[in-house]
C-alpha positions as CSV (number, residue, x, y, z in Angstrom):
1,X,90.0,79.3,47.3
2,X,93.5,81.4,47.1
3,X,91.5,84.4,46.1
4,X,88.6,83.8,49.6
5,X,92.5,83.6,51.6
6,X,93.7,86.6,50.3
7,X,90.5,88.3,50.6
8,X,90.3,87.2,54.7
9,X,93.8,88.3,54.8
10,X,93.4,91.4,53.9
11,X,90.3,92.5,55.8
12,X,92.0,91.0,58.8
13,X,95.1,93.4,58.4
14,X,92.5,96.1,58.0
15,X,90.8,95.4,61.3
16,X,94.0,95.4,63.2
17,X,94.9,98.5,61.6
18,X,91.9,100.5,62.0
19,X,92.3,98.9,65.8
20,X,95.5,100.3,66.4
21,X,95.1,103.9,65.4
22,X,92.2,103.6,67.9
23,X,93.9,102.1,70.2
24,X,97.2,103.3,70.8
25,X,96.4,107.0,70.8
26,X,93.7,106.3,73.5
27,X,96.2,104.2,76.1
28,X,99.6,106.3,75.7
29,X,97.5,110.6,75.6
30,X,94.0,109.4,77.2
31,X,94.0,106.7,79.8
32,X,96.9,104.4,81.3
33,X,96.0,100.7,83.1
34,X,97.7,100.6,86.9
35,X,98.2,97.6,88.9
36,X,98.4,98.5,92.7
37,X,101.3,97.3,94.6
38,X,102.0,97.6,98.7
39,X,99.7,98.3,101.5
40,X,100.1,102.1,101.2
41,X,96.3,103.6,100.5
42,X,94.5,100.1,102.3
43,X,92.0,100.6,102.7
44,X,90.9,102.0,99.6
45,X,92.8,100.5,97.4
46,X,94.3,96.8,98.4
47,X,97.1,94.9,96.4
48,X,96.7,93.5,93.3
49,X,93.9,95.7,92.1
50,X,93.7,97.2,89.0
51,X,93.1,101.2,88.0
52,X,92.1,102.7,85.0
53,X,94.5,106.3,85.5
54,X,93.0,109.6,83.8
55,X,95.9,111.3,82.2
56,X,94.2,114.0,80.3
57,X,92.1,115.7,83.3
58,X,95.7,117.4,84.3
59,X,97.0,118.6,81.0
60,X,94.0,121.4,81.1
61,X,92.9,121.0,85.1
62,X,95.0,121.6,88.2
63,X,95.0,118.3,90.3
64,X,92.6,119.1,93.6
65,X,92.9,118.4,97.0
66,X,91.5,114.8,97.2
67,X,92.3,113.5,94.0
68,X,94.1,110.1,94.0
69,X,97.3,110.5,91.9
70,X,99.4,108.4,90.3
71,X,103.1,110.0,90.0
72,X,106.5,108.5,89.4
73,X,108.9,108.6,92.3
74,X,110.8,111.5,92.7
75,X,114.1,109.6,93.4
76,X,113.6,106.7,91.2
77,X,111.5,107.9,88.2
78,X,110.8,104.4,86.7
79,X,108.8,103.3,89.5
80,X,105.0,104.8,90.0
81,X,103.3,105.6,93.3
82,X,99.8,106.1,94.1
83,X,98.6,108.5,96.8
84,X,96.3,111.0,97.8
85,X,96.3,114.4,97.0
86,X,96.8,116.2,100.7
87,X,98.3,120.3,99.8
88,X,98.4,122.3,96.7
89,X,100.8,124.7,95.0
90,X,101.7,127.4,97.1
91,X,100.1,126.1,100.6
92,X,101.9,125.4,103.4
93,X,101.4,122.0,105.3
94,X,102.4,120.5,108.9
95,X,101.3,117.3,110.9
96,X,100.9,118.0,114.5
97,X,99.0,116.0,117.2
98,X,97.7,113.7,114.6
99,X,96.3,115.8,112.1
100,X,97.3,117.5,108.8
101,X,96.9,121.1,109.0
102,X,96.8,123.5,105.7
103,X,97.6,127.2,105.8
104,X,96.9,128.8,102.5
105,X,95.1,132.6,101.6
106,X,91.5,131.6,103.1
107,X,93.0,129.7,106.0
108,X,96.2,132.0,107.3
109,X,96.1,130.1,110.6
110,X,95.4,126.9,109.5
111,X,92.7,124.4,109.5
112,X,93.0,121.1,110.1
113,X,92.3,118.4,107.2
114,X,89.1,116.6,107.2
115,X,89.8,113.6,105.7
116,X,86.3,111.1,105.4
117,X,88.6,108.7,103.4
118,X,90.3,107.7,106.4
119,X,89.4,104.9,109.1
120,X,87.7,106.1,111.9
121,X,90.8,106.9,114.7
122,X,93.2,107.3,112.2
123,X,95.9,109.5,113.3
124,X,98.8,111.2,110.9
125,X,102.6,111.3,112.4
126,X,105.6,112.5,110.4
127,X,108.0,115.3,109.9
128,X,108.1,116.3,113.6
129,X,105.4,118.8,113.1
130,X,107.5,121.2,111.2
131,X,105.8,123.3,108.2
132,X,106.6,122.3,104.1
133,X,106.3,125.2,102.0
134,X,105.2,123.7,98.9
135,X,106.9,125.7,95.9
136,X,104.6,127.1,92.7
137,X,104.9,123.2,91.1
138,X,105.1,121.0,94.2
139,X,102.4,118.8,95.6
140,X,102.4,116.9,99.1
141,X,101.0,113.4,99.0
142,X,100.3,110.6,101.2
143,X,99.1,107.4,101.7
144,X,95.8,106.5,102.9
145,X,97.4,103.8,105.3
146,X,99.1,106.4,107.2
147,X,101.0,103.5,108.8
148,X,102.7,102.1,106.1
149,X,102.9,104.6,103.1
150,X,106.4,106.0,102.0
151,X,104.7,109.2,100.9
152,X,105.6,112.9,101.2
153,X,106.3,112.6,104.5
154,X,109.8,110.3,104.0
155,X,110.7,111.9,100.5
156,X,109.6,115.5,100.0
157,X,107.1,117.1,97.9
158,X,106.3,115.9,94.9
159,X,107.1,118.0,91.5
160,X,104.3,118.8,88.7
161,X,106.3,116.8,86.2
162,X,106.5,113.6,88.1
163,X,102.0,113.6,87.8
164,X,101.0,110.7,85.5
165,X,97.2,111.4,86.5
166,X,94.5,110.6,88.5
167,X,92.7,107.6,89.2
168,X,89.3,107.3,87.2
169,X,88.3,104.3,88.0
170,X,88.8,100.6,89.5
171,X,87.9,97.6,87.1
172,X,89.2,95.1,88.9
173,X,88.3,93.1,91.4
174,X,84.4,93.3,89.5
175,X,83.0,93.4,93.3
176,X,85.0,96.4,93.7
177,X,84.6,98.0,90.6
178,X,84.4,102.2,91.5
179,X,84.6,105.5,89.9
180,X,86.1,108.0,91.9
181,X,85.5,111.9,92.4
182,X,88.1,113.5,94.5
183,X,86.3,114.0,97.7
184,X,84.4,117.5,99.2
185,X,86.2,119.9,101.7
């Protein structure tokens, strides 16, 4: 009887083990959880839902135009946004009459965002259509509810560093479950 306990014992303690070196290497270098909080990408992504975040994709992949990102805040780093993906490294952007224009080497005088991501009528307003010059590791971001989204608009570009990664996939609600591709330009 002792010797069945210590035998169960041990084969448990190898299962968590052999679980753990599985585990742990695959949530903190692979793949994070996020829980969405605020109203800032409705209506793609509502409160309360929960994200399975790519973190490898970036360590050998530039983030593209499109890509959903989850980042930490540039002036509070312990807190995580998630937004879109709007100008890349290098790339100029401006908001004027609504849209989102990019100026970059194929577009010198700009073209203006399509965004299919976007409710129909949705207009962008924000930085008193002024140009940001995004440096060779700055991104600019914003929210998908460009209504309510503290995004790159209110605090600046947002450094390289500050990329967790991008969002793979939804799990949860189930009827919502989704995996995402960063969108065609």
């Amino acid at each position: 009887m002792l010797r069945n306990f210590f035998s169960f014992v041990f084969e448990l303690i190898k299962i968590v083990v052999i679980s753990l070196v599985i585990i742990i290497p695959v949530r903190y270098f692979l793949i994070q959880p996020f829980y969405v909080k605020g109203a800032s990408m409705e209506p793609n992504f509502y409160d309360h839902e929960y994200l399975i975040i790519d973190e490898i994709t970036y360590r050998f992949n530039s983030p593209e135009r499109g890509d959903i990102v989850v980042f930490r805040y540039p002036k509070n780093p312990q807190e995580y946004f998630i937004k879109r993906m709007i100008a890349l490294p290098g790339e100029e952007v401006q908001i004027k009459d609504g849209n989102v224009i990019i100026y970059n080497e194929e577009n010198k005088e700009g073209m203006i965002l399509e965004e299919p991501y976007l409710t129909s009528g949705v207009k962008t307003y924000g930085l008193s259509e002024k140009k940001v010059i995004l440096s060779d590791n700055e991104y600019f971001v914003l929210g998908d509810n460009r209504n309510s989204s503290k995004d790159s608009r209110s605090f600046g570009p947002v450094n390289d560093s500050y990329l967790t990664g991008r969002v793979l996939l939804r799990g949860w609600p189930f009827d919502r479950i989704h995996l995402f591709e960063a969108p065609e330009y």
